[in-house]
C-alpha positions in Angstrom: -72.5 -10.4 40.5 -74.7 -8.1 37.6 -75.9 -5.3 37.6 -78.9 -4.3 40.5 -82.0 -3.7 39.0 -84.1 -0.6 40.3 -87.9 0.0 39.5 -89.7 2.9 39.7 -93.4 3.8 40.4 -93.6 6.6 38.1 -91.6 8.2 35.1 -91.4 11.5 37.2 -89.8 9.1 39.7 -87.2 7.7 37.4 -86.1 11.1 36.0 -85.8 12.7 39.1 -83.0 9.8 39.6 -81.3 9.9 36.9 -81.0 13.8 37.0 -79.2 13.0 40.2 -76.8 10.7 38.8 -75.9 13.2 36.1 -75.0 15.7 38.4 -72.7 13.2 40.5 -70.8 12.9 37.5 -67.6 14.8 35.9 -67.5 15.5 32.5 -65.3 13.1 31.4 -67.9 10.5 32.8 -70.6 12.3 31.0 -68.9 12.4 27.5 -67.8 8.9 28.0 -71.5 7.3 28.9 -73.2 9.4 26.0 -70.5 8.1 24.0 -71.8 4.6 25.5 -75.5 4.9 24.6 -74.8 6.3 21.1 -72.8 2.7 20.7 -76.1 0.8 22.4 -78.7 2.7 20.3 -76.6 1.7 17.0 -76.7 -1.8 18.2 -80.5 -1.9 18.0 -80.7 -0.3 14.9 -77.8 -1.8 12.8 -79.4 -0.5 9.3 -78.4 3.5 10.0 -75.2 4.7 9.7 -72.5 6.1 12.0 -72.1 9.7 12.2 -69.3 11.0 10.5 -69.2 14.5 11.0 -71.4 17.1 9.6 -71.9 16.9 5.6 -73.8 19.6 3.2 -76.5 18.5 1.6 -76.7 19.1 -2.4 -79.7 21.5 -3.7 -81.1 21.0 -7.0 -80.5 23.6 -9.2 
């Protein structure tokens, strides 16, 4: 079976849920599905980069 499919009447609505779910969640579940959207978000947008790390940025002069 996939995945159920819920639609929400307003945007207040859909926060308020997924507030909700956060809070159900440990912190290993929260590190692991931020990890998870940071891997879907680079799938739409193949041209950027991974992050690796912070870097220092050269100044002129």
């Amino acid at each position: 079976m996939g995945k159920s499919i819920r639609i929400f009447k307003s945007h207040e609505e859909s926060e308020r849920f997924m507030l909700e779910q956060s809070l159900n969640r440990t912190p290993e579940e929260r590190i692991l599905w931020l990890l998870n959207q940071i891997k879907i978000m680079n799938k739409f947008q193949p041209n950027k980069k991974e992050p690796r790390g912070f870097q220092l940025k050269k100044r002129n002069g």
